[in-house]
N, C-alpha and C positions, 0 to 999 in steps of 0.2 A: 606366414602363408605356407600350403603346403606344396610344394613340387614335387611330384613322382617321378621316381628313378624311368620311368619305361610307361610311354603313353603309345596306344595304339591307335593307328587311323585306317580307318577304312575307306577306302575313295568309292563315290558314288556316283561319278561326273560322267560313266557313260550313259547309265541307266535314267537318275533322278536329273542328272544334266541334258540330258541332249529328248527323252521324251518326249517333249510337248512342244521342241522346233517345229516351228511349221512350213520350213522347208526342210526336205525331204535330204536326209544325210546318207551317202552310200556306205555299204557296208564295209568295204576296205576302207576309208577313211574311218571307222569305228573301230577294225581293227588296226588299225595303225594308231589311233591311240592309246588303247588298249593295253598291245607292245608297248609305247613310250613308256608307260606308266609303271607298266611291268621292268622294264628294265631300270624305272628309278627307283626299283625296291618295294612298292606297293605288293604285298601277300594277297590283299583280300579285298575283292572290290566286285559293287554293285555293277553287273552289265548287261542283264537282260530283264524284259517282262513279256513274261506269258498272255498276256494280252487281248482279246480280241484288237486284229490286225483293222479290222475297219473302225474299230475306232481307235488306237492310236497306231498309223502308219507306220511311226516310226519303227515301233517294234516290230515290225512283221519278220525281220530277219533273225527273229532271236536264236530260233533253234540254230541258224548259221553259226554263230557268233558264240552261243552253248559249246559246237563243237569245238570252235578256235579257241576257245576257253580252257576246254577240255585237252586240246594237245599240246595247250602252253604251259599246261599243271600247275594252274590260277585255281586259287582256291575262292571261287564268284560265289557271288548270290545272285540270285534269282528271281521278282518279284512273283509272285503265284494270287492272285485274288479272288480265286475259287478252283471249285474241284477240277474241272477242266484244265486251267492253269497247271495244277498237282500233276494231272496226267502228262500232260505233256512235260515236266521237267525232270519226269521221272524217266519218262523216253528217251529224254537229252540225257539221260546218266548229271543231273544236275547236283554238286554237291551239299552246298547250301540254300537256301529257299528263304523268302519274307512274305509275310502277311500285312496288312497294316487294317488298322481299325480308330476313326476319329471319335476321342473323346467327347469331343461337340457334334451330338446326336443331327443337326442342321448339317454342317459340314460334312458329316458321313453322306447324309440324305443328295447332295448338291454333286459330290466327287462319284457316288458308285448308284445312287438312287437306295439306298438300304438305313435303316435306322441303326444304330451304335447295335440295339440289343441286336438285331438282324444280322448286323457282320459276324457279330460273337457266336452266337448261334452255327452261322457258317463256316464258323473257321474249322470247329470241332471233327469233319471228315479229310479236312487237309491236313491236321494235326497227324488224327490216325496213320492217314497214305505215307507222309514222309515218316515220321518213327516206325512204320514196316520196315520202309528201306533204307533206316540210319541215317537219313539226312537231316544236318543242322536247321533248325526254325529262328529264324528272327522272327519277334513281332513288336511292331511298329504300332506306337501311339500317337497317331497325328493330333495336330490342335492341341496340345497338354499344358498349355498355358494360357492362351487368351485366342479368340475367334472371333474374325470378320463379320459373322454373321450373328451368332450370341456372346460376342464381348469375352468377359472374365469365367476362364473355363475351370470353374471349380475342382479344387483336389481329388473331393470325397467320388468324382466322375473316373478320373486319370485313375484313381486306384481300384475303383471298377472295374475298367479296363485289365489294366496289371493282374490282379487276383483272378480274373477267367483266364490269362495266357499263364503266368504259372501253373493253375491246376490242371490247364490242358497239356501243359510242359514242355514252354520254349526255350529254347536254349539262353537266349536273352532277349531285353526287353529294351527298344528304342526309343526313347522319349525328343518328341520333336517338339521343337518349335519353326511349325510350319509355314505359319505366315510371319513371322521372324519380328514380334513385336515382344517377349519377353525383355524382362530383365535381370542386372546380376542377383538381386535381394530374391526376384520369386527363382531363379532357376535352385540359386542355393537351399534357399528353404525348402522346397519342392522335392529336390536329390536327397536332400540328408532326410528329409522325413520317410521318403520311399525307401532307402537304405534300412531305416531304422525299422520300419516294417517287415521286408522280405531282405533279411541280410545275408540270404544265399542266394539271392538272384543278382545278375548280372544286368547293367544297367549301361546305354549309350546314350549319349549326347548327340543331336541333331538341330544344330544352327544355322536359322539362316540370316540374312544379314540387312533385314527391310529397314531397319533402324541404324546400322553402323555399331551394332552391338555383338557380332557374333562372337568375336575372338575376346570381348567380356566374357561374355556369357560361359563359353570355355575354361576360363581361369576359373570364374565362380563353381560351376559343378565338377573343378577338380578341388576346389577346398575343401567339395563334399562327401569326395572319396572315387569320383568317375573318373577313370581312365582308357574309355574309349569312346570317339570320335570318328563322327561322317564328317566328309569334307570334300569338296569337289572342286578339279583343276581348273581354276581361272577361274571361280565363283559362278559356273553355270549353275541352272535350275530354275526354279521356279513353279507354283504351282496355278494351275487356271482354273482352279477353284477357288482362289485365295487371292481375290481381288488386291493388289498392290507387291505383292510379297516378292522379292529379289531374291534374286541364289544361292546358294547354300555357302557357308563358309571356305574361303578359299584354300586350298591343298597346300599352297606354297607359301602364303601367310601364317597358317595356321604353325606348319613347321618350322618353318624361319624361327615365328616369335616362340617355339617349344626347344627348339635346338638351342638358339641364345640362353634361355631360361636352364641349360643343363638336361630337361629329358630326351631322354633318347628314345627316339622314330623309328631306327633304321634305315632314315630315308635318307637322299640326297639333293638335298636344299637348291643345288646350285643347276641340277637336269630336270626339278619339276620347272624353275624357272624358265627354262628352253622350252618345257613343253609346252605352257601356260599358253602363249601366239599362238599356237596351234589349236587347244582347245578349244578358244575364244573364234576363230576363223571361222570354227564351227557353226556357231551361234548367231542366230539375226538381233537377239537381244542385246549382246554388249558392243 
């Protein structure tokens, strides 16, 4: 098996975790997670969406939350889902930025109302805005394994996908498993074949955990060369497009089982676990 010296996690537990509570979380309690996380070593973490605020509440304090960001010299992302989104993250001086676009043309249509080509299409003036102002692009491939709504989400779609954020020129490329029904055989197969395609792009792991499979799934697409990883504290998340789907893979599991294995985090195994109660307090779901 192969283990890497230095796996990178990226926490996503304020943004993908706490979004779609539906009660309504105060902004100091996000930043005082924020802080926790920040001080157990986490570099790089998911914490705001640009949003329309009517529809998801939760986000409406982002620009706040941008600046706490900004004076904690957190290197965030930012999720941006259209040109608007762009403007405003560029006014928050936002470093990073995500796009995401579902491989499963139904799922796209369900979560934003837009067809796969539609998002793609869209993405191309957000691309522009941020490489004016040097800001890093993630793009995110939701659904890239199989889907609630059409089932088995074929490759030849997912690389679809991929090949328009390449040529538009992300910095890297997010591969989820959104509704969290993959497995270790297809995420393997799946990572090394993408690999072997675009072996200058940069590739992330996105697990979640509907099956009890994340921290599989993890092991399998580091066989295949991935070494970097979403992960969110106390396994919040969920998405409400994605009938059944559970949280995203846990912060403090995921490290645990990488620091026993020899790679190094940089994190501290022992203060995500303190934070975890807190996360989770957050949350109506767990």
């Amino acid at each position: 098996m192969i283990f890497p010296k230095e796996i990178e996690i990226i926490e996503v537990g304020p943004r993908d975790g706490l979004q779609n509570e539906p009660k309504q979380i105060s902004t100091e309690q996000k930043k005082q997670l924020i802080s926790q996380l920040y001080a157990a070593g986490i570099e790089r973490m998911e914490t705001v969406s640009f949003v329309n605020p009517k529809l998801v509440p939760q986000m409406a304090d982002s620009a706040e939350i941008a600046q706490f960001c900004n004076d904690l010299g957190l290197q965030y992302i930012a999720l941006t889902p259209n040109v608007k989104a762009i403007d405003r993250a560029i006014e928050a001086k936002v470093p990073q930025i995500a796009v995401f676009v579902g491989a499963s043309s139904t799922f796209n249509q369900k979560n934003i109302n837009k067809t796969t080509s539609e998002s793609l299409i869209e993405c191309k003036p957000i691309f522009e805005k941020a490489k004016k102002e040097d800001i890093f692009i993630r793009a995110y491939v939701s659904m890239a394994f199989t889907c609630p709504y059409e089932g088995h989400v074929s490759f030849s779609d997912v690389v679809d996908v991929c090949k328009h954020f390449i040529e538009l020129g992300a910095d890297e490329i997010d591969i989820g498993d959104t509704n969290g029904k993959a497995n270790p055989k297809m995420v393997y197969e799946r990572f090394s074949r993408l690999k072997d395609l675009f072996p200058e792009t940069t590739f992330v792991g996105h697990f979640h955990d509907t099956q009890k499979m994340a921290l599989e799934n993890v092991l399998a697409a580091m066989q295949a060369g991935v070494t970097k990883f979403d992960s969110s504290i106390g396994g919040l998340g969920g998405c409400p497009f994605s009938p059944g789907a559970t949280g995203n893979v846990s912060t403090e599991e995921l490290v645990r089982m990488l620091t026993e294995m020899g790679c190094q985090t940089n994190l501290d195994v022992d203060q995500l676990l303190k934070i975890s109660p807190y996360a989770k307090s957050l949350s109506s779901r767990i």
